[in-house]
N, C-alpha and C positions, 0 to 999 in steps of 0.2 A: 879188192873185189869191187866189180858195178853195183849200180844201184838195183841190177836186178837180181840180187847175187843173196841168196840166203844165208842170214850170219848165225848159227849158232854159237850164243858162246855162255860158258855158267862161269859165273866169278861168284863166290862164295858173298854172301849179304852184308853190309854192315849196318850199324845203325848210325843211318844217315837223318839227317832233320832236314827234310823236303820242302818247297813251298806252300805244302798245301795245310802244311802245321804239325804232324806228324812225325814221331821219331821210332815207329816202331817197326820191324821187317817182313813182320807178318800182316799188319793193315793195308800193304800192296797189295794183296793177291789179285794175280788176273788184271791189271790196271795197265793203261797204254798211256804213255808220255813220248812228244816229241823229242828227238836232245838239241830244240832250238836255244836252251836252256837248262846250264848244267854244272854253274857255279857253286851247287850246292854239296856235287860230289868230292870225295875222297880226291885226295892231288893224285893218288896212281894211277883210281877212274877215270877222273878229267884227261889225261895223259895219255889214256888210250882210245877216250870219246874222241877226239881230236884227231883221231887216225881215220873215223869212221867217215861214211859219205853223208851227207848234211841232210837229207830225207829217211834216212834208218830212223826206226821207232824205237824204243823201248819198252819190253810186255815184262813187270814182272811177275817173277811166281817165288815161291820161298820155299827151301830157303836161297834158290837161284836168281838171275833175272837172265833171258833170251836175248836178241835181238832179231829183228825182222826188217826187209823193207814197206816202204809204205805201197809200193803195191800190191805186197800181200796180204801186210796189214787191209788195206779196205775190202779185202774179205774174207776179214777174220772178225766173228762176233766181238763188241769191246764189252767190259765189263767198267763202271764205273768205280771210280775210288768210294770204298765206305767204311767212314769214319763212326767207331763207339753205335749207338742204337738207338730205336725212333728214326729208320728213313723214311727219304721221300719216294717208296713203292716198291725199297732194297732194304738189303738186310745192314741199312749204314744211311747216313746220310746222303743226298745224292751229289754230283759232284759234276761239274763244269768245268772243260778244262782247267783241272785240277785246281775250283773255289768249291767251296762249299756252296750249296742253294737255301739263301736264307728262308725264305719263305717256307722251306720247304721242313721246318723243326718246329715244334711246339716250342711254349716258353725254356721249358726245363731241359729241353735239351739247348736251344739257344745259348741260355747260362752255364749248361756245361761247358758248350764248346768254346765260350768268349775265356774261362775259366782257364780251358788248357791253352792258352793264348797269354797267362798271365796277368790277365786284368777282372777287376772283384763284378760280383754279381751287381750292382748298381748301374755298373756301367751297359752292363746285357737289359736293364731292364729299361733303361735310356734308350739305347738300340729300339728294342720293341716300340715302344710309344712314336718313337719316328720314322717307324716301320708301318706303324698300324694307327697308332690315335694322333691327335692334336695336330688334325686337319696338315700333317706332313707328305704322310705317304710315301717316303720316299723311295726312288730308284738307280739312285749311284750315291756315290760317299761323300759327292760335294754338296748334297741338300743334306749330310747329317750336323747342321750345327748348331752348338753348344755341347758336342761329344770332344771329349780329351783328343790331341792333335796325332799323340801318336796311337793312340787306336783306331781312329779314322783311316791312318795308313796302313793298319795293319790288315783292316776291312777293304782298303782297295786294293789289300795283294792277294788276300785271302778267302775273299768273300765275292759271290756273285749274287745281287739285286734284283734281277728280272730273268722271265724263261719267257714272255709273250714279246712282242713289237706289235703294234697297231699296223692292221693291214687298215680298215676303212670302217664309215660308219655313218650306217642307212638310218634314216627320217623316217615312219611312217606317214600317212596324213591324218592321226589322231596323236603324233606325238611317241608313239614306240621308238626307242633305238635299239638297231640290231650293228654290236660291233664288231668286226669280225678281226680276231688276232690268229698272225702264222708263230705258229712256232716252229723250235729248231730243226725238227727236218723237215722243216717245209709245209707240213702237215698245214690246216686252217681246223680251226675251231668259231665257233658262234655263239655270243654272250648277246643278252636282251635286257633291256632297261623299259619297263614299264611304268609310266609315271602314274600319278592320282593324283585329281587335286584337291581329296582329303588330308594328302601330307603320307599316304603309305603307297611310296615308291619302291620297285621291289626290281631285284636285279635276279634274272634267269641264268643261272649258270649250267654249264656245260660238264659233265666228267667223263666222258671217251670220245675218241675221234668215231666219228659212227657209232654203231650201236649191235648188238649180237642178236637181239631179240625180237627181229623178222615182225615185229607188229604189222599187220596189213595195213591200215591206217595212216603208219608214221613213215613219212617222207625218211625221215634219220634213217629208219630202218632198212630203206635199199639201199643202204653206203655197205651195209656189214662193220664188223666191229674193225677198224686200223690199229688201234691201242688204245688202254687204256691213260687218262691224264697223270701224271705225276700230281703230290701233291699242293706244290710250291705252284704249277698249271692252274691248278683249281682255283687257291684262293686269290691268285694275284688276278682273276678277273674279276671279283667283288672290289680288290684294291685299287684296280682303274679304273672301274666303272664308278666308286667313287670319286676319284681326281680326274678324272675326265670329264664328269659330267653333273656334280654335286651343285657346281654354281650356276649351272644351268636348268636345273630342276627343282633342286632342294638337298635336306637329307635324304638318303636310300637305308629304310628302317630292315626291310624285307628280305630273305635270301631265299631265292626257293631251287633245289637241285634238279629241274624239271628241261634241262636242256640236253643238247646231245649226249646219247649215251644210260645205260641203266647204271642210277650210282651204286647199288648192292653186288652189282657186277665188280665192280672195284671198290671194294669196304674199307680194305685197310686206309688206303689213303683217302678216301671221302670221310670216314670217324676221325682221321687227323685232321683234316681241311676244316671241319667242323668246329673241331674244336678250338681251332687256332679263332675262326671265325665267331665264338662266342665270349672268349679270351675279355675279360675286365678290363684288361689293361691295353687291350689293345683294339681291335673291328669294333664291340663290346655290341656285337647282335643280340639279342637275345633269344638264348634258345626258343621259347613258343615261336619266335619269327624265321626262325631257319627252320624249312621245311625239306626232307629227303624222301623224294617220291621213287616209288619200286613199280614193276612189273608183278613182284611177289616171287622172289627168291626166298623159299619160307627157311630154310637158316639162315641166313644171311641176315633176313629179316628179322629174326629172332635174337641175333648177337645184337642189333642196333638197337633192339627195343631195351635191352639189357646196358646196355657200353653207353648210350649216348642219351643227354635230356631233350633232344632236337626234336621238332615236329616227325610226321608219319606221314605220308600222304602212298595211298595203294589205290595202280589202276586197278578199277576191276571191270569194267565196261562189256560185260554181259553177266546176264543172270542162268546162265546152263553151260555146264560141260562141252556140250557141244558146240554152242556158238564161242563161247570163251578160245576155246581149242584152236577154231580154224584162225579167228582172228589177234591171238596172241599164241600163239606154241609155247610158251613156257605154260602156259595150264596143262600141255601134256606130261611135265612132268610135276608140277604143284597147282593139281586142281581144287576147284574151289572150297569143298571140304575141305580140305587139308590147309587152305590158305586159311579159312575164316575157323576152323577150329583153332589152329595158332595165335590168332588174334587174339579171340575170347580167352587162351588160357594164360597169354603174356599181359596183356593188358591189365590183370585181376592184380596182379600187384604194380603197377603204374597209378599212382593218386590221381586224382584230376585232370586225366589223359586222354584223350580222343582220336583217334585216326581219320582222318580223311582220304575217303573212300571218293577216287575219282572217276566217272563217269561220261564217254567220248559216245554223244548221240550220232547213232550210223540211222538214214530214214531205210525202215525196210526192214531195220536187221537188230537191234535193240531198244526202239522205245514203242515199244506196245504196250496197249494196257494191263496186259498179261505181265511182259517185264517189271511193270513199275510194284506189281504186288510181289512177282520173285523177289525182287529186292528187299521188298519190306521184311519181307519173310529171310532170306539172307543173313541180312544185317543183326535180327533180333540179340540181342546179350552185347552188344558190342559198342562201347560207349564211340558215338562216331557224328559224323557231320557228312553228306552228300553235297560231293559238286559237279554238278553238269555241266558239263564243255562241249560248245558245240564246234562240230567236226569240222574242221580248216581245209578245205579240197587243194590237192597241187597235182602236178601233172603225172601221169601214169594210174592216178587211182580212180576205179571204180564204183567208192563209195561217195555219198551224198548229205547233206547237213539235213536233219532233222528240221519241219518247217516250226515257227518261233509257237504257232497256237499249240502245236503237239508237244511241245517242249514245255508249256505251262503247265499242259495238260496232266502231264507226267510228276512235274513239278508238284502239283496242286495233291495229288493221290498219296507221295511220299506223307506230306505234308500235316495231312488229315490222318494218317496213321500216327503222327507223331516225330516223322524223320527232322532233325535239321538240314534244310535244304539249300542249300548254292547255286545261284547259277554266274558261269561266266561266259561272255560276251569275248567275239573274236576280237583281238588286239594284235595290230601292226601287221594284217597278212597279206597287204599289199606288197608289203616288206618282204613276203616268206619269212616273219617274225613269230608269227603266233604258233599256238602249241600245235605240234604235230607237224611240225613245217622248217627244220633248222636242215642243215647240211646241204650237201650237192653229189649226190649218187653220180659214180664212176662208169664205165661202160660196163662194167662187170659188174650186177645189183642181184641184192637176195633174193629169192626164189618167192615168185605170187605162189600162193597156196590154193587149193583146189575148194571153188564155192559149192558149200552142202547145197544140193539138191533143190530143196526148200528155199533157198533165198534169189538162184540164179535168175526166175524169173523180175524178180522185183530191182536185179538188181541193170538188168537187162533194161527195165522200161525208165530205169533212174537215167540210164549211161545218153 
């Protein structure tokens, strides 16, 4: 038959011991493999693979396997190989042409999987540290040295190092770096490197390609959501942003989840990211310095307050139903009752815990004197800290930066009530670096939403 010729065929499974380390006939399911490579099979299978035409796939399922061509295959959904449990955003680890994605496993699973490989937990936790600590980082298996020779080899047949490639990487003119990494399908994502020259350098991480949650405000938000990050995606931008840019800065103490994307939109694999990322023995952040900021997904919310000791940080950037609504649509379905009662009830068994409550000054439309009392009145029971951000304008929006004397102004009122108050200052948005200002909207951008009544004017004499 051609290559455009559809091959069914079921030959009954064996158990074969694959490249990818596995010996089991059920841990294929759904998994697509080229047969550029097929020294692994049974001599009758080889003997018949050899008959086939050198672009056929292989899909198995169990206890069968198919065959396809590959121009069916590219439009046939693939499912990755998942190997035992703890993936990176599957029910398995995640898998690269059939390697494992290291990054993409917590310790304990790392040591499992070096384990069913044959080699003692020592050597997994060796891996780690030159994965993560003692200034290695590394990203192929010729920078793992002082690792045993033949596990090294066994990590270059089996193991895949990296899911980013450095696309580029913008300078602001106060020293911001926005770097921007493509991944495998092409997609771009945007990491930010904020320096300080107190020594608390903090790297803005990214977790979705775009973003679901239509913020009027946030530039990300007229991308719409493309996908969510894997998790091995996530961390390995705090991993280059430190090897990339450590000797040019300093330490990077900080990690804040404040980049493309709402991270409670994708939990599972941000509470893994996280956790990888506060790991002893390896990033060793410390949790108060890992901060996961939400829109206010209030379960989602709730599991993180529960699962994870990582900071909190919640937009809330209005003080009423109404304005919150138009300007964040997720208040239509967890409004602010309902957000700030969850707080106060999760919070009450957290020790020494605080939320950061954060705050995007729109002039016109949230910082009146009126607002700065709703908040006070808001917040009341909720051990928290206030941070004011002022609004970073980019192209297509309508809203305007709060001017700096009304921003004190506001400042000063929390303040006399007793609030802990913050303010920050835009950083790198020459860059399109600072907050509210990441990604690059498609011709096809989420829907502006319709201005209450009440603001159109003002918003009118801002434009």
């Amino acid at each position: 038959a051609g290559d455009d010729c559809l091959m069914c065929v079921c030959l009954r499974m064996r158990r074969i011991r694959f490249s990818g380390g596995g010996s089991s006939n059920c841990a294929l399911l759904g998994t697509t493999f080229p047969f550029s490579n097929y020294t692994n099979f049974p001599l009758k299978t080889k003997s018949f693979l050899k008959l086939l035409p050198s672009r056929t796939l292989l899909i198995f399922t169990t206890p069968h396997y198919r065959l396809v061509t590959a121009a069916q295959h590219s439009s046939t959904p693939q499912t990755n190989l998942s190997v035992g449990s703890g993936g990176d955003g599957r029910n398995g680890y995640a898998l690269k042409d059939s390697k494992v994605v290291l990054k993409g496993m917590r310790y304990t699973d790392l040591e499992k999987w070096v384990q069913s490989h044959g080699y003692r937990p020592a050597q997994a936790l060796m891996l780690w540290k030159r994965l993560y600590g003692d200034n290695i980082w590394a990203q192929c298996s010729e920078e793992l040295e002082g690792l045993n020779k033949d596990f090294r080899k066994m990590l270059s047949e089996h193991a895949e190092f990296k899911t980013l490639n450095l696309k580029d990487i913008l300078t602001a003119s106060d020293g911001t770096k926005k770097i921007l990494f493509k991944l495998e399908d092409g997609l771009v994502i945007e990491t930010v490197l904020i320096p300080c020259e107190r020594g608390r350098n903090t790297v803005c991480i990214s977790s979705q390609v775009g973003c679901a949650m239509n913020c009027q405000f946030c530039y990300t938000g007229r991308m719409g959501l493309k996908r969510n990050l894997s998790t091995s995606e996530i961390v390995e931008q705090a991993v280059l942003a430190r090897r990339l840019l450590s000797s040019e800065v300093g330490p990077i103490s900080n990690v804040v989840f404040m980049g493309m994307g709402e991270p409670l939109h994708n939990i599972e694999n941000v509470l893994k990211a996280a956790d990888i990322l506060v790991d002893e023995q390896g990033l060793h952040f410390s949790p108060r310095k890992v901060t996961v900021s939400t829109s206010g997904l209030v379960p989602q919310l709730k599991r993180f307050l529960r699962e994870s000791n990582c900071a909190l940080a919640v937009s809330l950037n209005a003080t009423t139903d109404e304005v919150r609504s138009w300007i964040m649509p997720i208040n239509r379905k967890f409004n602010l009752n309902l957000l700030l009662g969850t707080l106060r009830e999760e919070l009450q068994s957290k020790h020494k815990y605080k939320v950061l409550f954060e705050y995007v000054m729109l002039a016109g439309v949230n910082d009146s004197v009126e607002d700065a009392k709703r908040l006070i009145d808001l917040v009341q029971g909720i051990p928290c800290k206030i941070n004011l951000i002022t609004f970073n304008p980019h192209s297509g929006s309508f809203f305007k930066p709060t001017k700096r004397e009304k921003i004190i102004e506001f400042r000063d009122i929390l303040a006399e009530a007793g609030c802990v108050v913050l303010f920050r200052w835009s950083r790198g948005d020459d860059q399109m670096a600072a907050c509210g200002q990441l990604g690059k909207p498609g011709e096809i951008q989420a829907p502006v939403l319709r201005v209450p009544s009440q603001f159109q004017a003002v918003l009118e004499a801002a434009a």
